[in-house]
C-alpha positions, 0 to 999 in steps of 0.5 A, spaced: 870 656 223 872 663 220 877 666 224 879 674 225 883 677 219 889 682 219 892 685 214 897 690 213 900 696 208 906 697 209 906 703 204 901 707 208 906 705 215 908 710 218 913 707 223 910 709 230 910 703 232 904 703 236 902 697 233 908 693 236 908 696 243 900 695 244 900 688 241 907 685 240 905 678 240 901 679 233 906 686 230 913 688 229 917 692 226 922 692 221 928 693 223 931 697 217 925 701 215 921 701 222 915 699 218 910 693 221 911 687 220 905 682 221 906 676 225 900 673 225 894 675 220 889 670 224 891 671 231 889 666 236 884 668 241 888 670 246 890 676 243 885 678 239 882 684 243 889 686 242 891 686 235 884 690 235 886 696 239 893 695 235 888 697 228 885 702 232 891 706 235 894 705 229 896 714 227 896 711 218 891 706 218 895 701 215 892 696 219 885 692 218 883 689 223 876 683 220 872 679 225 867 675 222 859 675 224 857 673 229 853 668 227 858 663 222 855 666 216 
């Protein structure tokens, strides 16, 4: 079963951290640039409407955000 996949880039970062407030169980920030930190790059079911928003509202696009198809290919 393939599983949805995040990735970061912290140099694009900007260090809103909207990330971290709309999906805090998936994103962090680090503590000594403020850049994100990714917890989780195949977030469990349960978060991740969560981390898709987070890609979404994220002001650099320093995240991405990858769903497999829907039908298992």
């Amino acid at each position: 079963m393939r599983t949805t996949h995040l990735r970061v880039d912290r140099e694009r970062c900007i260090g809103a951290g909207m990330c971290a407030l709309t999906a805090p169980e998936v994103f962090d920030q680090d503590p000594d640039d403020g850049r994100v930190l990714l917890l989780h790059a195949e977030p469990p079911t349960t978060h991740r409407a969560a981390a898709q928003m987070a890609a979404g509202v994220c002001p650099s696009g320093a995240i991405t955000f990858h769903e497999p198809e829907a039908d298992g290919a």
